[in-house]
N, C-alpha and C positions, 0 to 999 in steps of 0.2 A: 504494500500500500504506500502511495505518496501523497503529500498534503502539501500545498503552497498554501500560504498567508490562513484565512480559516476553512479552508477548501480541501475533500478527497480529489486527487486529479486523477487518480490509476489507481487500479487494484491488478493485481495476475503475479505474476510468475517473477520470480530472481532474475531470472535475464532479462524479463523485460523491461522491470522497473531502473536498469542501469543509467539508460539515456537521461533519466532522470536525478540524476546524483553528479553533482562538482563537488568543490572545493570547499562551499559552503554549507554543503548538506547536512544536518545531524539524524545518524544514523542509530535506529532502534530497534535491536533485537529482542523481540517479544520469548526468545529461545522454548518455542515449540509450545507457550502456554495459548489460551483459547484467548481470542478478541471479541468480544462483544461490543454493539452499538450502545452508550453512554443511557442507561436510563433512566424512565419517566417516571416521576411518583403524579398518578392522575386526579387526586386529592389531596390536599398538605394545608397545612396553618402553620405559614412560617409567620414569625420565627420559634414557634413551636417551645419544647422545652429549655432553651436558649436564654428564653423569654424570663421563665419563673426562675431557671438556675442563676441570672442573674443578679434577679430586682427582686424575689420572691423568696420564702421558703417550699420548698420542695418535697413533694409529699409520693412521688413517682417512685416506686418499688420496694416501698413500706410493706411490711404481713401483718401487723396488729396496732390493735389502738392507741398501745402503748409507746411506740416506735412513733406516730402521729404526734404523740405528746410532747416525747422526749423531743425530739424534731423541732419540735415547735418552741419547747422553752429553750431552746439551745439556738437559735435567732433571737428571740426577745434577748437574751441577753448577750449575745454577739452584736445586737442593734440597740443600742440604751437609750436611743433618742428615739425610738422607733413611736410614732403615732396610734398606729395602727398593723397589725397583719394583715398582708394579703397573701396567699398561696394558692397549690393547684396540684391535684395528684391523687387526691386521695379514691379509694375504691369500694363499691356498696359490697364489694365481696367477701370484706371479712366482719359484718357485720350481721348480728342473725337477730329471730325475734321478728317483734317489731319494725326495728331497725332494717330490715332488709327490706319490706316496702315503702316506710317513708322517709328511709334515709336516719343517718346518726344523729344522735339525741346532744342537744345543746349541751347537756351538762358534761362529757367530755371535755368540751371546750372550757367550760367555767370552771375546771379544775387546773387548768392552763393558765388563764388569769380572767378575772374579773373585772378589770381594769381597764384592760387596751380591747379594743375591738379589733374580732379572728374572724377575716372572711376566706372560705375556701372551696373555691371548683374542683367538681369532681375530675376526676381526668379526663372525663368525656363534655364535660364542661356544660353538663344539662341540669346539673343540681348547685348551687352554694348550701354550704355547712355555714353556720353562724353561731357564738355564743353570745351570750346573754347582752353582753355590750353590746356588741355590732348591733341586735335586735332594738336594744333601745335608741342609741346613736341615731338608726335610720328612719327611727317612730314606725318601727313596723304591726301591726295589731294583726286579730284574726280576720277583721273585715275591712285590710287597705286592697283597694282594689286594685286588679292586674290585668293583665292582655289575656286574651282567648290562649286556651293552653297550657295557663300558668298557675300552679299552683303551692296554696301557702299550706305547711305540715301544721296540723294540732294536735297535740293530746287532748285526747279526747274525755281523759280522765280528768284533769286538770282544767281543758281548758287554754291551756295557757301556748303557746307559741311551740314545736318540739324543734325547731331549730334546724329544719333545713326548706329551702324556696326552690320550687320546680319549674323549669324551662323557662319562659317567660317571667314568671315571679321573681327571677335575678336579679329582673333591669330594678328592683324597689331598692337596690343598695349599688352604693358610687364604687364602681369600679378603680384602682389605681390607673392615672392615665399615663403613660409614657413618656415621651417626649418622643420626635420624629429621631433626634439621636442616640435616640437608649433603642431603640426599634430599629436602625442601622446597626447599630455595636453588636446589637444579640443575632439580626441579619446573619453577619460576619461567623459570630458564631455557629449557626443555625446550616449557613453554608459551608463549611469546612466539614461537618459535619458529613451532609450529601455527598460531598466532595469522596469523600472517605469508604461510602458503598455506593461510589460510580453514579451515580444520580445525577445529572449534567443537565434537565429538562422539569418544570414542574407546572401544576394545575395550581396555583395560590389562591385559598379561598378567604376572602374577607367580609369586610361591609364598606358601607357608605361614611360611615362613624367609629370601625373600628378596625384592626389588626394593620398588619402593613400597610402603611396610604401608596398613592402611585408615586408621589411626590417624593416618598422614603427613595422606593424604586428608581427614579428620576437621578437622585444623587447619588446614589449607589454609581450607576453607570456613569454616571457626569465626573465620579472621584475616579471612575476605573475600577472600582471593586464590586461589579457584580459579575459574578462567575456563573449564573445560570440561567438557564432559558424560560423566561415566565411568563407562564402565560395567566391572563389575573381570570378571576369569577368574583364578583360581587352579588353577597344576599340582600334578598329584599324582604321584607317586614310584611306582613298579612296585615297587617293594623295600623299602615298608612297607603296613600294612594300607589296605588301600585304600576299607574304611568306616568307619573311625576319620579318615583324611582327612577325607571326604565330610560326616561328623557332625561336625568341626572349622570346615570351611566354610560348614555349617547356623549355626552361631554367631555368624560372622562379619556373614553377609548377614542376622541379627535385631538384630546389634549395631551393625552401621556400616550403615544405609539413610537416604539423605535421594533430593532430588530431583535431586541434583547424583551424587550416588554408588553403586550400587548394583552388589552381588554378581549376575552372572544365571546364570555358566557356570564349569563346572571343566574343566581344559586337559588332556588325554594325552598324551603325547612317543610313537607308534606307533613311530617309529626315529629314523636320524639324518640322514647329508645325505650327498648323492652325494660332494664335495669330500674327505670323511672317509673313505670306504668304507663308511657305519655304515647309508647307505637300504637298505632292505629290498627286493630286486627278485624281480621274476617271472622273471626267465634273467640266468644271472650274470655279474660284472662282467668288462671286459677283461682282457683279463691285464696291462694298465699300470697295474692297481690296485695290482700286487704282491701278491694274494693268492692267487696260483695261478688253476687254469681251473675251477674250480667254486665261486666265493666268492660268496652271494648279497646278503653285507649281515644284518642283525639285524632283528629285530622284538621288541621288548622286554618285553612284553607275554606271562603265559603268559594264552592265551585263556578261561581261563575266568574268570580273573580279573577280567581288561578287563569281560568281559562281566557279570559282578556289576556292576563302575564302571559301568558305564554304564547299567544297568537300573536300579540305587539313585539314581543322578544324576538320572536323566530323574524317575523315582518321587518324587522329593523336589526336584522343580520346578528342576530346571537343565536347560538344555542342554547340549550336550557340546563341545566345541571341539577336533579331532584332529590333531596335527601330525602328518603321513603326508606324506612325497615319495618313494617309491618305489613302483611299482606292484605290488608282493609283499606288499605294507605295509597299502595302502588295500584291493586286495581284498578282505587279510584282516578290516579292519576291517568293510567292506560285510556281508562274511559274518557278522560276528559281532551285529551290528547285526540284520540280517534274522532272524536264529534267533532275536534276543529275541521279536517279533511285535508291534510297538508300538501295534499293533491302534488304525493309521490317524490315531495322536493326531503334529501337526507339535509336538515339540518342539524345532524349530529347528535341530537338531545341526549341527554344522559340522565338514569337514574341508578344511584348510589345505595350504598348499604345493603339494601336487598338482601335480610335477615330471615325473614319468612316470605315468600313468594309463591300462590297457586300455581300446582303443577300448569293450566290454562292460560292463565296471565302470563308465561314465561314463551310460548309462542307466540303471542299477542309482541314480543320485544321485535323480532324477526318483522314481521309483515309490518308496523309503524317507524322500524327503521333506530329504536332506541339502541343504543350503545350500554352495555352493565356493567356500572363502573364497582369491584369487591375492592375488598380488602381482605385477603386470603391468610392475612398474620391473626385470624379470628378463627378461622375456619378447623378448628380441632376443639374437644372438651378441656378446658383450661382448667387448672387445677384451684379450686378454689372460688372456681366461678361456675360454670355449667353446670353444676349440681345443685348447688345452695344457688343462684338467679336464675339461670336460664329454665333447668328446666322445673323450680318452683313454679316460674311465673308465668309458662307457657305447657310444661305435661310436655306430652310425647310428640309435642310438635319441635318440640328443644332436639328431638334425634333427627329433624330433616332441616336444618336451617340452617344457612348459607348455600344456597345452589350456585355451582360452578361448572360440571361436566354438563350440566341438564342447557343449560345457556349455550354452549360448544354444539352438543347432539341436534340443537333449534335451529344452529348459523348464526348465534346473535355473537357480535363482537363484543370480547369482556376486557376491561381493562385491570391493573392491577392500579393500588395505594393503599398509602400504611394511614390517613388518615391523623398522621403528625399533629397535634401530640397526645391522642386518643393512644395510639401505638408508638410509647416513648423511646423506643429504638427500631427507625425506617430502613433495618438492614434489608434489602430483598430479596438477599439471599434465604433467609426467615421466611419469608412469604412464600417463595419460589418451594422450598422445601414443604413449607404446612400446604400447599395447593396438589403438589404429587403425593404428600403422604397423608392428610388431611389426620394429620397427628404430631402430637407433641413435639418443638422445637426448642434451643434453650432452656432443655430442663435445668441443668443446674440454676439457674436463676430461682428456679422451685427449691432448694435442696431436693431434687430428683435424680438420680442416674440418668444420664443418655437414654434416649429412646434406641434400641438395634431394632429389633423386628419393625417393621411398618404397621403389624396388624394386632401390636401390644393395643388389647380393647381396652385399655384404663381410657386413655386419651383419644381414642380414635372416635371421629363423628362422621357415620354416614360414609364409608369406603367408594361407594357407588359412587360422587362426586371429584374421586381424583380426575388430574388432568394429567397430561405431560409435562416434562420439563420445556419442550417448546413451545407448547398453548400459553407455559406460564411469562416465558422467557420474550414471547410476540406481545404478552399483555403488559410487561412493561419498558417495551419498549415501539414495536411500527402500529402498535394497535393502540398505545399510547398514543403516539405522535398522530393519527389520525383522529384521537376526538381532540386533538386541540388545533388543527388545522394546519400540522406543522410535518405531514407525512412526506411533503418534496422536501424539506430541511432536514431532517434529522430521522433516528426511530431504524435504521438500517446503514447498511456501511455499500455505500454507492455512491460511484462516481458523481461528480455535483453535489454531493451533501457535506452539510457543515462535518467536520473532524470533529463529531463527538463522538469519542468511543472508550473502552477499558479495558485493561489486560488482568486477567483473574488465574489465579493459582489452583484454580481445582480444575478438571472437566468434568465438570456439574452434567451433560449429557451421558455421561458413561460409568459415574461413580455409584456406591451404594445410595438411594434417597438421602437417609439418613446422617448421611455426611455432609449434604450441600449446606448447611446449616455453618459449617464450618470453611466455608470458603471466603478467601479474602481477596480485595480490590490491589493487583500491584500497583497500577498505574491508572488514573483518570485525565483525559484529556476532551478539553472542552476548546472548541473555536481553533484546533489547531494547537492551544497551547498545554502544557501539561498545568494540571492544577493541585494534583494529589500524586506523590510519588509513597509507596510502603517504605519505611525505613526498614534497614538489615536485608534489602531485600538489592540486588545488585540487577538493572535493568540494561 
């Protein structure tokens, strides 16, 4: 292969490529390791854990309450000026009881302190924990009212507040805000990161008010330090107008386009997430939900409205990007998608998550043209989770949920993403391994042994849905670059495409599954230049 400036110009043969080599050339023997095209994470929140590891307390791969605590008095007193806490991390999965449907109980936190107000997102960032301060700081009661969708926890015995605000009920307390240069700095970080498992390509998803602005983006590139290909998705809010958004994000993507940044897609939240009770299902949840025996979950969305978003979206050249994980959720979405008549034109759309999905709905993807954007770093029985959440709060529908081979056997294109920083390590190799074995990866992180057998049933979900290594390896990379409209740029290693690519130590197509887990990125090169080199590692 040879690259001028950030250009493949040739691929073939040793001899051939000579005509191509002077005096100036730098010459890279990849010595007989495998090249892959540089890839795409097709959901991401940068700057992801970056973010809280900087300016936050860190609550990401804690196992007990106790570890939450200690965590947490050990910043208070590292920060003695500190106002308030804000953190993020924490998980509904080691939590039981009560606790396991409406979230941990304030008084945790009030043994923490009483004093400073402790606010913390979950890691999926759909619930805040609050103690008793932050409760009164933000004058929160049982009847401060919230947005469709959102809901305030009570003890029911008491009365009294139990200390955690679901999905929308967030916005009742002030977030810490940034600065545009504490959100570049952790950028930096966040990218070195990517950098490091070959990731040279991303789908950034924000808002109109929050996470990376363009403008961050804008100086990134204007300093010379943006290293990656982004492509942005902004959400829009159900509970404001929703073509005043749309006309808002028309401005955006005329005012911030270079060849490094670009606006393509506006994001919809259809509902919220099993863990929460907030997914929208087709038959309702168990009664460990605590919501009684007829609770289906939310769809937040009134449908004609979505259906305006989405016909102006598509009409004013965006795709659409749907977060749907309930299968009550995405039908609806399907349904409402079909009535428009998009009369045969692919504009890309995509729906995400796709947790529980009707077997019938998933060929419904195929004929509408939708794209299934997983996250495959889910896609196994998690220790600590799948038992105690998932399949509490769904029964035996917890043993068919994440469909992946079923979307392949349809024709529908699946893309892969680690969904940063929901999945606080975006290795893809991780993914790549849990989608061929659809079983446990980074046990140790468990105190677990390695997984060797593929069909060890502790961890394993649903075997019917593995893929290949190459279904997995197309989704994050030409099947990537296809829903972000960037398939002639990048996503393959072809003459005329940008030199994004990477040189990897394993050959992940011919090893045991269970070892791709364990494969590392020697080399990442983006735009032609290198950006990640493995140290010890002689290239």
């Amino acid at each position: 292969m040879a690259i001028k400036d950030d250009k493949i110009i040739y691929i073939g043969s040793n001899e051939g490529i000579n005509k191509y080599i002077n005096e100036n050339t730098k010459i890279i023997d990849a010595n007989g390791n495998v090249i892959l095209p540089g890839f795409i994470d097709s959901h991401t929140h940068p700057p992801g854990t970056a973010l809280t590891d900087s300016f936050e307390v860190s609550l990401y791969g804690l196992n007990s309450i106790e570890e939450y605590q200690y965590t947490i008095r050990e910043f208070i007193k590292n920060h003695k000026d500190i106002k308030a806490v804000y953190g993020r991390g924490w998980s509904l999965g080691i939590f039981k009881g009560e606790e396991l449907s409406k979230g941990p109980k304030k008084e945790h936190l009030d043994e923490v302190s009483r004093d400073i107000p402790i606010i913390l997102r979950a890691y999926d960032g759909h619930t805040v924990w609050l103690n008793s301060k932050a409760i009164e700081i933000f004058n929160i009661k049982a009847h401060t009212p919230c947005t469709s969708g959102g809901k305030i926890e009570i003890n029911e015995e008491t009365k009294e507040l139990w200390g955690t605000l679901k999905e929308s009920a967030g916005d009742l307390v002030d977030e810490y805000y940034y600065s545009e240069k504490e959100y570049m700095l952790a950028f930096e970080l966040f990218q070195k990161k990517m950098h490091e498992y070959g990731i040279t390509s991303i789908l950034s998803i924000s808002g109109l008010n929050w996470g990376m602005s363009p403008n961050a983006y804008k100086n990134l590139q204007k300093e010379n330090k943006l290293k990656l290909r982004v492509s942005n998705s902004i959400m829009l809010w159900w509970d404001e107008d929703v073509i005043d958004q749309i006309d808002k994000i028309k401005r955006i993507r005329t005012k911030y386009n270079s060849n490094l940044f670009k606006t393509v897609t506006v994001k919809f939240l259809a509902d919220g997430v099993v863990e929460g009770s907030t997914a929208y299902l087709l038959n309702p949840y168990e009664i460990d939900a605590g919501m009684g025996d007829n609770y289906y979950g939310e769809f937040l969305w009134n449908d004609n409205i979505l259906e305006k978003g989405i016909k102006y979206s598509n009409e004013n050249g965006f795709s659409i990007h749907v977060h749907s994980v309930g299968d009550g959720s995405t039908k609806r979405v399907l349904d409402i998608i079909e009535n428009i008549n998009l009369n045969e034109i692919d504009f890309r759309n995509t729906i995400t998550h796709l947790q529980l999905v009707d077997k019938e709905d998933i060929k419904r993807f195929k004929k509408l043209k939708i794209i299934a954007s997983t996250q495959p770093y889910w896609h196994l029985k998690a220790p600590k989770w799948w038992e105690d959440v998932d399949y509490k709060l769904l029964g035996d529908r917890a043993r068919y949920e994440y469909p992946l081979k079923s979307f392949i056997k349809e024709g529908v294109m699946i893309t892969s993403s680690s969904d940063h920083s929901v999945t606080p390590e975006p290795n893809p190799f991780y993914a790549i391994q849990a989608g061929v074995t659809r079983n446990l990866y980074n046990a140790e992180s468990y105190g677990i042994d390695s997984i060797k057998d593929i069909d060890d049933e502790r961890f394993l979900l649903n075997k019917e849905e593995r893929i290949s290594v190459m279904d997995m390896v197309k989704s994050f990379t030409i099947n990537g670059a296809y829903a972000i409209f960037r398939e002639n740029e990048v996503g393959s290693i072809e003459v005329g495409k940008y030199a994004d690519f990477i040189i990897i130590d394993n050959d992940i197509f011919n090893i045991n599954p269970t070892e791709i887990e364990n494969t590392k990125v020697i080399m990442t090169c983006f735009n032609g230049k290198i950006v990640y080199k493995r140290e010890k590692k002689i290239i």
